[in-house]
N, C-alpha and C positions, 0 to 999 in steps of 0.2 A: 194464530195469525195466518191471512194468505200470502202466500209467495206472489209481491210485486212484480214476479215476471212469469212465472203460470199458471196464477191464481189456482192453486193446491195447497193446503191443508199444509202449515209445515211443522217441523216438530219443535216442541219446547226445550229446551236446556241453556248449558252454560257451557263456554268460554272458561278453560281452566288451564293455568300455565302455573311455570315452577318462576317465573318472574313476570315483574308486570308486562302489560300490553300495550301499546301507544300506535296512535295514528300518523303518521307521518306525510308528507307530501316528497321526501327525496327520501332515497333508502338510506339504511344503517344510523337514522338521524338521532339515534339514542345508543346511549352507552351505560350498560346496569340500571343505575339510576338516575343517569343525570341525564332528562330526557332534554330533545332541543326545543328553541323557543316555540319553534310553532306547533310541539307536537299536541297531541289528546291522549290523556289517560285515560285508556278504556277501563280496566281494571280496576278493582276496588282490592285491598287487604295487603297491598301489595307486598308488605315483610313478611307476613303466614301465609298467604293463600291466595294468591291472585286470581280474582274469577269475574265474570261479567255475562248477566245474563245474553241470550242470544235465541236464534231460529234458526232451523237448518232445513232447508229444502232440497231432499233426494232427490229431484226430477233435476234441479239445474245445478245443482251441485256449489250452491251460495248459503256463506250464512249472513244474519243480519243480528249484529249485536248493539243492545240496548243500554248506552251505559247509563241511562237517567235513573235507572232503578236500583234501588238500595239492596244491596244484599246482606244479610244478616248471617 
């Protein structure tokens, strides 16, 4: 995938936490599990292994994570 902001090459991986990951629009808008209404579960497995594919771009130091894809 290119980096939307220096169109460079960026790297493949994943998005891996010891709890899930959510998107929020105000901070701390989740707590353990009980995430708030408006949040986004990035995260998939969330009891074993929370992970969510992603892209990491060295040059500008962003990642972009993909949660439409299924991890196995």
């Amino acid at each position: 995938m290119k980096c939307p902001w220096c169109k460079t090459e960026m790297i493949d991986g994943f998005i891996n936490s010891s709890r899930k990951v959510v998107f929020s629009q105000k901070p701390n808008d989740d707590f353990f599990f009980l995430a708030g209404r408006e949040s986004i579960n990035l995260t998939q497995h969330n009891w074993t292994r929370p992970s969510a594919k992603a892209y990491h771009c060295e040059n500008c130091k962003k990642v972009i994570v993909d949660y439409s894809i299924e991890i196995e």
